[in-house]
C-alpha positions as CSV (number, residue, x, y, z in Angstrom):
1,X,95.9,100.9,40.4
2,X,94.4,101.8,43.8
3,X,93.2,104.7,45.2
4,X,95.6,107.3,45.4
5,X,97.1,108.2,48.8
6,X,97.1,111.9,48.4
7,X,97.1,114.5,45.3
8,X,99.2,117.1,43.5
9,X,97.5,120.0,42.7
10,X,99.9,122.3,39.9
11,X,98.8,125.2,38.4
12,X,99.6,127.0,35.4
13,X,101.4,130.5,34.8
14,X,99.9,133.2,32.7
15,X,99.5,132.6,29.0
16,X,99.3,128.8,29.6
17,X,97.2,125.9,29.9
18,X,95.9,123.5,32.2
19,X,98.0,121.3,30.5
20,X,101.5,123.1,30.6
21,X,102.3,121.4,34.0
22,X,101.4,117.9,33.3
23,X,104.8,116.6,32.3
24,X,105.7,117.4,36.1
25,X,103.5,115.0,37.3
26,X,105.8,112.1,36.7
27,X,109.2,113.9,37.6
28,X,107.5,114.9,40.8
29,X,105.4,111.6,41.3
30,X,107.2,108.8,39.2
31,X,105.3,106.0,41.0
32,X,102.1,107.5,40.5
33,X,101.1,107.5,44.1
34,X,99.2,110.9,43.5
35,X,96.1,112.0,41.7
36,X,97.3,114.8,39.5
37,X,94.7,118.0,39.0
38,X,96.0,120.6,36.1
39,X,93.4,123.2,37.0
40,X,92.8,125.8,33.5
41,X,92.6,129.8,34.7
42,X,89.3,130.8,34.0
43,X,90.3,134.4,32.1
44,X,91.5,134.6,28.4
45,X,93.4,137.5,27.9
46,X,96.2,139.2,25.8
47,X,98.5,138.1,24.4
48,X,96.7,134.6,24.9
49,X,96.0,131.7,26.7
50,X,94.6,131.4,30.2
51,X,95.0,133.7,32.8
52,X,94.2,133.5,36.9
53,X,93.9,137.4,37.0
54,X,95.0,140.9,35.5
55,X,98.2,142.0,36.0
56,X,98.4,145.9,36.5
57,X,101.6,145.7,39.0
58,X,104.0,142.6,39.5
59,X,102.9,141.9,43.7
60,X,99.7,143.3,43.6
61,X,96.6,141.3,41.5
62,X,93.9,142.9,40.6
63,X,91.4,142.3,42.5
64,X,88.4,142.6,40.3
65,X,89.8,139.4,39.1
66,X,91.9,137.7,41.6
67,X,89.1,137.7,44.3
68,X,86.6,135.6,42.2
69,X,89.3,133.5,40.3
70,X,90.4,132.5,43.9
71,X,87.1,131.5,45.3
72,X,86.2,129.5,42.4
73,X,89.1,127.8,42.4
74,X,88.9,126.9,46.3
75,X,85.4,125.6,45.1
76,X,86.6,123.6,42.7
77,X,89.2,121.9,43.8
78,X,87.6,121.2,47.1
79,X,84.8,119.0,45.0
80,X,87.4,117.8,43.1
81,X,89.3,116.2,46.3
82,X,86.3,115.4,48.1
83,X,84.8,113.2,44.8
84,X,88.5,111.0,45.3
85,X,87.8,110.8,49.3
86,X,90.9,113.3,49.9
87,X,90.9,115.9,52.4
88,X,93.2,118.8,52.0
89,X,95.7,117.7,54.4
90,X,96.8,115.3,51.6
91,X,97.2,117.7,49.1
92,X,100.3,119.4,47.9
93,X,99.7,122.5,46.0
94,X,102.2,123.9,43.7
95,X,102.6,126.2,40.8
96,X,104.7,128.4,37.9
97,X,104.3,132.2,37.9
98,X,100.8,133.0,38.1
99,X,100.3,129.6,39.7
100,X,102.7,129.6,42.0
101,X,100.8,132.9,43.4
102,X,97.6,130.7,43.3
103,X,99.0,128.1,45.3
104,X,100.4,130.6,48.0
105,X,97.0,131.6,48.3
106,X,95.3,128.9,48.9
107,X,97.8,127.4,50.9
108,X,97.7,130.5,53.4
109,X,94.6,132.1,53.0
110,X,92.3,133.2,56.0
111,X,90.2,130.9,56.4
112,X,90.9,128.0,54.2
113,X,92.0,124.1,54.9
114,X,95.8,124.0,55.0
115,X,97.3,121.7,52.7
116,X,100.0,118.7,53.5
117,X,102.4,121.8,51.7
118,X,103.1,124.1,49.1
119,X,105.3,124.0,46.3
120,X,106.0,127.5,44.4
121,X,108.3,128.0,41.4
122,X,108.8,131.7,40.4
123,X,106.3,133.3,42.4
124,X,105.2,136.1,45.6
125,X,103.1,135.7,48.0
126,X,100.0,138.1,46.6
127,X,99.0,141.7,48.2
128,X,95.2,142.4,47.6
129,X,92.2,144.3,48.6
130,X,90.0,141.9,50.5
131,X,92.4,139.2,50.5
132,X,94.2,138.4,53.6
133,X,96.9,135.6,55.1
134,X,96.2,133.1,58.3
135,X,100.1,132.7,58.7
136,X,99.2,131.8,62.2
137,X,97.5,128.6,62.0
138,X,100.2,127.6,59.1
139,X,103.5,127.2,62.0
140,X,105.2,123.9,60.5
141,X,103.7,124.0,56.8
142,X,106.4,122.6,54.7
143,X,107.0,125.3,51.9
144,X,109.7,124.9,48.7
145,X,110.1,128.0,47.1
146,X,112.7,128.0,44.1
147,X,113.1,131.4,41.9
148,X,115.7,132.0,39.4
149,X,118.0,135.3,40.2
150,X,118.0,136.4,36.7
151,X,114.3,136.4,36.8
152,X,112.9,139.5,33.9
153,X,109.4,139.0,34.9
154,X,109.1,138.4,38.5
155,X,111.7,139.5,40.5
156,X,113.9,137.0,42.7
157,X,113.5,139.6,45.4
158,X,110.0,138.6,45.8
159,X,111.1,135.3,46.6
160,X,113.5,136.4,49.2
161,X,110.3,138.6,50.9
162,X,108.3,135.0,50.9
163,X,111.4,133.3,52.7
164,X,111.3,136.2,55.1
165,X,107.3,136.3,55.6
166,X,106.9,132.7,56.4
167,X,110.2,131.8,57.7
168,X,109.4,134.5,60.0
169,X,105.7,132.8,60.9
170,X,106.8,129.6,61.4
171,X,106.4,128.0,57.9
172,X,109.1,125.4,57.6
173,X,110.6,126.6,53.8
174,X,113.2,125.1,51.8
175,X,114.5,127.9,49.1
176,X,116.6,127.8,46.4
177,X,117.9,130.6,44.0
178,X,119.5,129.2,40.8
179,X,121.2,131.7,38.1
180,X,118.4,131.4,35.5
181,X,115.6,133.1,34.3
182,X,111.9,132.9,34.2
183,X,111.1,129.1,34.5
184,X,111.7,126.0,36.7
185,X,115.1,124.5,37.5
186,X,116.4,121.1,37.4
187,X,117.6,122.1,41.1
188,X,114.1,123.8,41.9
189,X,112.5,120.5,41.0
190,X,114.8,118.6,43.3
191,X,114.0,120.7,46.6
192,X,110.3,120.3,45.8
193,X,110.5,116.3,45.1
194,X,112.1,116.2,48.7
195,X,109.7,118.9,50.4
196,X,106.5,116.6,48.9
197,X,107.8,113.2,49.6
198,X,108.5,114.2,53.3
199,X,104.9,115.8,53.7
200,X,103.1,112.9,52.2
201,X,105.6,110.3,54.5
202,X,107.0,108.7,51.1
């Protein structure tokens, strides 16, 4: 196999593990074009498993925990890209839940590389102290958001306000609502396949 001509980058929700993504990697890349990276959320916490941050209101990290999580994790996959001679423009970043939060942020913060696109499955874009979006340099950045309506735990209106907020800046997003809960569609999975082939020119 040669080098691979870009990479996936999909991060876990809350309560998982790097690993609980993994089985995406071949729906999403079934040629294996793409380095996958399963980054693990540095925080164990109740009830268990690995956590990005504390939750103390659903929109709102905490940003005793979100702020360092988030520069670590630019760190990281930074070195991570740069050891497989990849630049950020030929990553796609995507995530579930707490993830998907994590890829919004990197994807859009101030002053960070912006990625080839974004890929966020039952997320919001965050709100926190000290933490701010560069929606300005981002005009064109593909963007697939897919929620489910009946979501319990995050809300599908905070998918809507991410539609609004970007669609609004320029982002170019594909969205999809599907009448499920908390987790990732067949049809969710669809948009993203198309939204990542087109911004890696499959």
């Amino acid at each position: 196999m040669g080098s691979p001509s870009g990479a996936l980058i999909l991060i876990h929700g809350r309560g998982a593990d790097a690993g609980d993504l993994e089985p995406l990697l071949n729906i999403l890349d079934p040629e294996s074009r793409l380095l996958g990276v399963f980054p693990r959320g540095p925080l164990a916490l109740p009830p268990g498993g690995r956590h990005w941050y504390i939750v103390r209101e659903v929109g709102f990290p905490d940003p005793g925990t979100f702020l360092p999580t988030y520069s670590e994790l630019t760190e990281h996959l930074g070195g991570v890209l740069a050891e497989h001679g990849l630049d950020w423009d030929r990553a796609v970043v995507g995530g579930f839940s707490q993830g998907a939060v994590m890829s919004y942020a990197l994807g859009l913060g101030e002053a960070k590389p912006r990625p080839a696109a974004i890929l966020a499955f039952s997320g919001f874009v965050p709100t926190v102290d000290g933490f701010e979006l560069d929606l300005g340099s981002r005009a064109g950045l593909p963007v697939s958001i897919a929620h489910g309506s009946l979501d319990p735990v995050i809300g599908v209106e905070f998918a809507r306000k991410a539609r609004a907020l970007l669609g609004d800046a320029g982002l170019a997003v594909e969205y999809r609502e599907d009448p499920v809960g908390h987790t990732i569609s067949p049809g969710g999975l669809a948009q993203a396949i198309t939204v990542l082939s087109s911004a890696l020119d499959y």
